[in-house]
C-alpha positions as CSV (number, residue, x, y, z in Angstrom):
1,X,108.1,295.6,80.4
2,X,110.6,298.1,79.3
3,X,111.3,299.6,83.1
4,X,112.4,296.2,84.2
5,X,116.1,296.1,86.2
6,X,118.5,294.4,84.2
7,X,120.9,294.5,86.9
8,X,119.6,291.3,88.5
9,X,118.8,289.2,85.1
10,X,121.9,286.7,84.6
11,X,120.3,283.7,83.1
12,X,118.4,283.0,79.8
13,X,116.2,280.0,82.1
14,X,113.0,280.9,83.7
15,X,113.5,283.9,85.9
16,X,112.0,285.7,88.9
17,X,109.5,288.4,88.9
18,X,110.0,291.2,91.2
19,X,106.3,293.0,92.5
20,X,108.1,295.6,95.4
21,X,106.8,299.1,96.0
22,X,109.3,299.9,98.3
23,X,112.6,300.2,96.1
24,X,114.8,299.1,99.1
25,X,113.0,296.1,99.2
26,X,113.5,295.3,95.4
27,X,116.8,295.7,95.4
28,X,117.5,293.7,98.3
29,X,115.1,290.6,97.1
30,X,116.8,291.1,93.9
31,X,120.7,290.6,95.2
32,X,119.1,288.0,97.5
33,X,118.1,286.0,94.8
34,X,120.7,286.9,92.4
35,X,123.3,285.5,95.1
36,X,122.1,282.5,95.4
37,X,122.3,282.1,91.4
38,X,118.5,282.9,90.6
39,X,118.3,285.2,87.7
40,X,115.5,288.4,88.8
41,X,114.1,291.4,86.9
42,X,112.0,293.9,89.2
43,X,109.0,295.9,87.7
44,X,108.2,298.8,88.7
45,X,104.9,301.1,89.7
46,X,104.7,302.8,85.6
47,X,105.8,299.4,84.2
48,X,103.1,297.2,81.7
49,X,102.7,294.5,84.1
50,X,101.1,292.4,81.6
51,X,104.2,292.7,79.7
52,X,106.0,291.6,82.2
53,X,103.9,288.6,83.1
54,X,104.0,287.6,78.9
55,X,107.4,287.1,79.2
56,X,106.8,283.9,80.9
57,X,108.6,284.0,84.4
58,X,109.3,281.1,86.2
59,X,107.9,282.6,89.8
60,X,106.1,286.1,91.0
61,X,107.5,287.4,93.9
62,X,105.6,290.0,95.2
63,X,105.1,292.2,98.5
64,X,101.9,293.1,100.3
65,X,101.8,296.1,99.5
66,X,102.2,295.8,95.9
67,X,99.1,294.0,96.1
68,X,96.8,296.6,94.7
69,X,93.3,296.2,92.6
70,X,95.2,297.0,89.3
71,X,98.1,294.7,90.1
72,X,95.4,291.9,90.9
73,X,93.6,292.0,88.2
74,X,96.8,292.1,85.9
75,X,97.9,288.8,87.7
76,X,93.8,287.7,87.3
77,X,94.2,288.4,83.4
78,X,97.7,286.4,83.0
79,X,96.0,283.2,84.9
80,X,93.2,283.2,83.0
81,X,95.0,283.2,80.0
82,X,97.5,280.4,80.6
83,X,97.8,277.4,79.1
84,X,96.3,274.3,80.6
85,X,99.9,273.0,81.8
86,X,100.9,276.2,83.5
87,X,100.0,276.6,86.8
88,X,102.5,279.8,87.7
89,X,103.7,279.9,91.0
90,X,103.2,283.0,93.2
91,X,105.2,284.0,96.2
92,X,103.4,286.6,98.7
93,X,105.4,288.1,101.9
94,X,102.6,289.5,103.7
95,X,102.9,292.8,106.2
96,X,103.6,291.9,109.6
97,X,100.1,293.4,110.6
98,X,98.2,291.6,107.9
99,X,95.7,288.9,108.3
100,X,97.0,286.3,106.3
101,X,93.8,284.0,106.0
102,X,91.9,286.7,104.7
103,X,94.7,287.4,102.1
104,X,94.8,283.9,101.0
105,X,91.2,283.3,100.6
106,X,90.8,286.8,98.2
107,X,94.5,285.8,96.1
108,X,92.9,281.8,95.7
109,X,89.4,283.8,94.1
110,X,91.3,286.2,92.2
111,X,93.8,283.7,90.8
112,X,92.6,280.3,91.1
113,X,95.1,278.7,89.0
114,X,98.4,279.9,90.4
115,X,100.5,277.9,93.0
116,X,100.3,280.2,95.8
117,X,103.4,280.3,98.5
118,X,102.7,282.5,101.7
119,X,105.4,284.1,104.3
120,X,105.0,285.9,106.9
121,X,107.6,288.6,107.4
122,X,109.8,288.9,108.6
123,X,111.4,285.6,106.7
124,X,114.7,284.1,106.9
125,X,117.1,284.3,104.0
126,X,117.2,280.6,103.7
127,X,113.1,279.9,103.9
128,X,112.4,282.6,101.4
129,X,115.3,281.2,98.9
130,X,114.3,277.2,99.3
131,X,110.9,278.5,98.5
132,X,111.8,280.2,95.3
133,X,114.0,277.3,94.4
134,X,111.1,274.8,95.0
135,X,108.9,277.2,92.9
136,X,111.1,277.1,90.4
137,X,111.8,274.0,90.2
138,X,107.8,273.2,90.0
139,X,108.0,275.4,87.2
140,X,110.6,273.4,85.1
141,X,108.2,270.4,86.1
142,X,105.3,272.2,84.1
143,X,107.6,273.0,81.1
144,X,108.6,269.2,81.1
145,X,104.5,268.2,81.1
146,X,104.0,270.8,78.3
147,X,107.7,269.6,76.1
148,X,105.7,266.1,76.8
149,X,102.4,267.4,75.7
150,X,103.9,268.8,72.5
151,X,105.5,265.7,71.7
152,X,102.5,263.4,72.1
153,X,100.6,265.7,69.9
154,X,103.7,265.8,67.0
155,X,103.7,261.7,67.8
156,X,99.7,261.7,67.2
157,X,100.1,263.8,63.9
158,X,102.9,261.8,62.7
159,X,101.1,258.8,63.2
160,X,98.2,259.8,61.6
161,X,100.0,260.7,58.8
162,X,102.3,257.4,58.5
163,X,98.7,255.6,58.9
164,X,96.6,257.2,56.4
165,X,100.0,257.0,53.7
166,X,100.3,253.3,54.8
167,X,96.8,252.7,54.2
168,X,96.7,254.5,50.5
169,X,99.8,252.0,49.8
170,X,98.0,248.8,50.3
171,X,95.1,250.6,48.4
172,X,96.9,251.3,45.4
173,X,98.9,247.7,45.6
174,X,95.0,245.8,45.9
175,X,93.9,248.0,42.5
176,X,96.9,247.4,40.6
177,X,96.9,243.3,41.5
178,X,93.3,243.1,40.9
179,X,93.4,245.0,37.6
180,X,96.2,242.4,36.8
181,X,94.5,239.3,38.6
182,X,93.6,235.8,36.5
183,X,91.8,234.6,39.7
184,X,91.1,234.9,42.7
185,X,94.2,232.6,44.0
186,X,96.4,234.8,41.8
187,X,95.7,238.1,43.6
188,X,95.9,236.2,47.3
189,X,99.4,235.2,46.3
190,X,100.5,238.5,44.7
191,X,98.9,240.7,47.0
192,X,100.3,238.8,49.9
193,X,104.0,239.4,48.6
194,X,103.4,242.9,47.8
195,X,101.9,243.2,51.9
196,X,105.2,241.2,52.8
197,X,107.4,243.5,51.1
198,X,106.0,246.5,52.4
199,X,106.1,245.2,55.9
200,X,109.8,244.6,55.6
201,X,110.9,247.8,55.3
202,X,108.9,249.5,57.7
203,X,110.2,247.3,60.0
204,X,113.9,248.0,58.8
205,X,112.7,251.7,59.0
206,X,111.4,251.4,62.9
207,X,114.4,249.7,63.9
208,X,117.1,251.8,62.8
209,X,116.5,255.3,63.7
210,X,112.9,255.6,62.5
211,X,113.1,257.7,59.5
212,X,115.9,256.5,57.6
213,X,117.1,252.8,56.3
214,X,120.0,251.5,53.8
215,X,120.3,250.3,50.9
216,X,121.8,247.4,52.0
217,X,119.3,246.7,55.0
218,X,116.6,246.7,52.2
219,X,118.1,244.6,49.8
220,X,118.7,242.0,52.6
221,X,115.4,242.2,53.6
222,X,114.1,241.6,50.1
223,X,115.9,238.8,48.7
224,X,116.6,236.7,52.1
225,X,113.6,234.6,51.1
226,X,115.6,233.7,47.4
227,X,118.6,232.1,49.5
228,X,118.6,228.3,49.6
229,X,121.8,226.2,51.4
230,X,123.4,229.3,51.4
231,X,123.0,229.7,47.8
232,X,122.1,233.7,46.9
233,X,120.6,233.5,43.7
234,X,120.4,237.2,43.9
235,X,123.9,239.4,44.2
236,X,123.6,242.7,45.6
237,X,126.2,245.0,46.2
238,X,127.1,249.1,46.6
239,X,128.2,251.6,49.0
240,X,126.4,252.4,52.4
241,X,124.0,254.9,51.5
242,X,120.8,256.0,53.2
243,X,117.4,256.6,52.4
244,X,114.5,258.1,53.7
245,X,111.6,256.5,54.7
246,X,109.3,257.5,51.7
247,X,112.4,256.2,49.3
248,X,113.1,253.4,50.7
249,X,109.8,251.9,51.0
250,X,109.4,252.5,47.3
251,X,112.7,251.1,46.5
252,X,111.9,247.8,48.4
253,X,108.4,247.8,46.6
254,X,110.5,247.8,43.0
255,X,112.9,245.4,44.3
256,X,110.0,242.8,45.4
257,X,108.8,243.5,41.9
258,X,111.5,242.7,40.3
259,X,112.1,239.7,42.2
260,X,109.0,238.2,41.4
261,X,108.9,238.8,38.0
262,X,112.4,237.0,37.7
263,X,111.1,233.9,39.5
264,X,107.8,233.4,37.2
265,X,109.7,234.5,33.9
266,X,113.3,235.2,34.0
267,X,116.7,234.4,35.1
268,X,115.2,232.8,38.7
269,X,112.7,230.3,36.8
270,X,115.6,228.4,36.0
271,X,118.2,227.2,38.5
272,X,121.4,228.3,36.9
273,X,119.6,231.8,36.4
274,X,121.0,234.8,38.5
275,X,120.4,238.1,39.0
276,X,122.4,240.8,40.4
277,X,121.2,244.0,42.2
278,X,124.0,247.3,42.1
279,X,124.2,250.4,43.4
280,X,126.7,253.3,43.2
281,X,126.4,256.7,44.5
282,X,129.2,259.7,43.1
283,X,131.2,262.1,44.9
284,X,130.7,265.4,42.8
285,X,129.0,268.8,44.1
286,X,125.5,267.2,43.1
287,X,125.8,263.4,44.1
288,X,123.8,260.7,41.5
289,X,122.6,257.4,43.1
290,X,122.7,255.1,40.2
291,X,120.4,251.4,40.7
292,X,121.0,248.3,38.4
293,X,118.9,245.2,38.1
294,X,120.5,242.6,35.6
295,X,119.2,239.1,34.7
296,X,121.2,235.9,33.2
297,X,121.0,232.7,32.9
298,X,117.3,233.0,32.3
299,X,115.1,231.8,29.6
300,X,115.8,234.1,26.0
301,X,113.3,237.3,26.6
302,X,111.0,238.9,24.4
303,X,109.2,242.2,24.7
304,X,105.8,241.5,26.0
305,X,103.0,243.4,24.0
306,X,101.6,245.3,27.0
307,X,103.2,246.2,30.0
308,X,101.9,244.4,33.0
309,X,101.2,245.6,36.7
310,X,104.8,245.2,37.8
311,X,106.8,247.0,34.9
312,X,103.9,249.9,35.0
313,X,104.3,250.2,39.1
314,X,108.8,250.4,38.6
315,X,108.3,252.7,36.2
316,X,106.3,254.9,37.9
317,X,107.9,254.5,41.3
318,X,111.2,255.0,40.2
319,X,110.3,258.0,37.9
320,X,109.0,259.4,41.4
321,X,112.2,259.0,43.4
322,X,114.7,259.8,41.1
323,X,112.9,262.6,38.6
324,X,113.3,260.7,36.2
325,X,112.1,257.6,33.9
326,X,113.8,254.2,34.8
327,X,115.3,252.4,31.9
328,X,114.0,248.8,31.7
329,X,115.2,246.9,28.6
330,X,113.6,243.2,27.9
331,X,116.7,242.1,26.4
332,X,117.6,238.6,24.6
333,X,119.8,237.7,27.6
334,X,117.5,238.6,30.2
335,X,116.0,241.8,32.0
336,X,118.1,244.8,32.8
337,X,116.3,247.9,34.5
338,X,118.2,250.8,35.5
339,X,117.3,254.4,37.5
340,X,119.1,257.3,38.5
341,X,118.8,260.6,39.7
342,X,120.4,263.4,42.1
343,X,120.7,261.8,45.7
344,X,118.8,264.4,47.7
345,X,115.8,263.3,46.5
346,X,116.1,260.5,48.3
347,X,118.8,260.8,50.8
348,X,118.2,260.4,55.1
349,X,116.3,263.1,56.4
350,X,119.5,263.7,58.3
351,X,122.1,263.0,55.9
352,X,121.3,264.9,53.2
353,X,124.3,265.0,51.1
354,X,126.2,261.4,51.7
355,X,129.7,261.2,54.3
């Protein structure tokens, strides 16, 4: 409403509405509220009151005789059109010589979902400002049930999403160990690590900060179960650095990978065998996050002739984090698979270069 009175509007937070005829009446509801800290804007007679109303006040003050059929209706219009957690509140000072039940039975018809507040006049100061503070403060109530609203439905997406991503994981995992499967106790067992490994990090994920997790949380998580009297067959060790969820997950998946393949053919088949697990993440304008896997101690390795499920799933997983193809090398000595690529790729969704 471009003929509104700036004079009165001192606060960006919900504000008062001004419906007065009578311009001595405006201006003195106006420096009424505007001393007791309530931010007002007054509209007047050639003013768009729909305008007005759009630009979402916090209460509608308005005078009996501003009351008119085109007013009314404009009002009507902006109730109608509300949202389901508004409920705007209205404030009516009726004329002395009205009838008041009569007005409040035709404004409850004509707006039916507005919070309507009658007085009388003449009112005193402080009745007619607790009122508008009460109204107001309704108001905020309303914009807390619609922040709360908005947040359950972001919560309901987001779930839905994490669900349906979660459920084409274990997918994928149940094709690529059945495709690989010798029998039926083989794909249990594998299958049942892979699940493990997957649940792992989503719970690291939920209980840090819910999007992010380390490095070092996930390599914890992962090889824990490899640690016997103390004895960590399985060295890992780097810099803190964060992932995001979608990273880190994969990441974990690889690591478990990796893990198992050591224990049924490489360095952790054998007891003096070890492994260790390295990160390292440079400082330049464009950080690289740089993963090694190296196995010794093992039994002497030899290329196999086709890749199997786990090489073809690190390959491909890591070639998705990083943007590019992992090295893994079956060498005499024992397995070494490394990955790199620039760190916002996979960095915290809130840390997206590192500290």
């Amino acid at each position: 409403m471009n003929g509104s009175d700036d004079r009165y509007e001192n606060s960006t937070l919900d504000h008062v509405l001004i419906l007065a005829p009578y311009r001595k009446d405006a201006d003195y509801l106006g420096r009424l509220l505007t001393g007791h800290e309530i931010s007002a804007r007054i509209g007047a007679q050639d003013d768009d009151l729909g305008e007005m109303l759009a630009a979402s006040p916090g209460v509608l003050v308005t005078t009996h005789e501003a009351l008119t059929a085109s007013v009314i209706a404009a009002v009507a219009d902006h109730v109608h059109a509300q949202p389901s957690w508004s409920e705007i509140p209205v404030v009516v000072l009726l004329d002395r010589a009205s009838r008041p039940d009569e007005v409040r039975a035709a404004l409850t018809r004509a707006w039916p979902r507005a919070r309507l507040l009658f007085y009388q006049r003449p009112v005193t100061t402080v009745e007619l400002v607790s009122g508008v503070q009460s109204a107001l403060l309704a108001r905020l109530r309303q914009r807390d049930v619609r922040d709360h609203i908005a947040q359950e439905s972001e919560l309901r997406r987001e779930l839905n999403h994490r669900v349906k991503n979660i459920l084409a994981s274990v997918t994928s995992i149940f094709e690529m160990t059945r495709r690989g499967a010798t029998s039926i106790e083989a794909l249990a067992e594998d299958f049942r690590g892979r699940l493990g490994a997957l649940d792992k990090v989503h719970s690291a994920v939920f209980h840090s900060d819910g999007e992010n997790v380390s490095i070092a949380e996930i390599a914890k998580l992962t090889f824990d179960p490899y640690v016997h009297d103390g004895d960590a067959r399985i060295a890992a060790s780097g810099p803190a650095v964060l992932l995001n969820r979608e990273a880190g997950t994969t990441l974990a998946l690889c690591l478990h990978e990796l893990a198992t393949n050591a224990i049924k053919y490489g360095a952790l088949s054998r007891p003096e065998g070890q492994v260790r697990f390295e990160w390292t993440l440079s400082h330049d304008d464009k950080p690289v996050l740089a993963i090694s896997w190296l196995e010794r101690g093992g039994p002497r390795v030899e290329e196999p002739n086709r890749a199997g499920y786990g090489t073809r799933y690190i390959r491909s997983a890591l070639a998705s984090i990083f943007g590019q193809k992992p090295s893994i090398a079956f060498e005499p000595g024992g397995l070494r698979c490394e990955a790199r690529g620039a760190y916002s790729r996979v960095a915290a969704t809130s840390d997206a270069q590192p500290g």
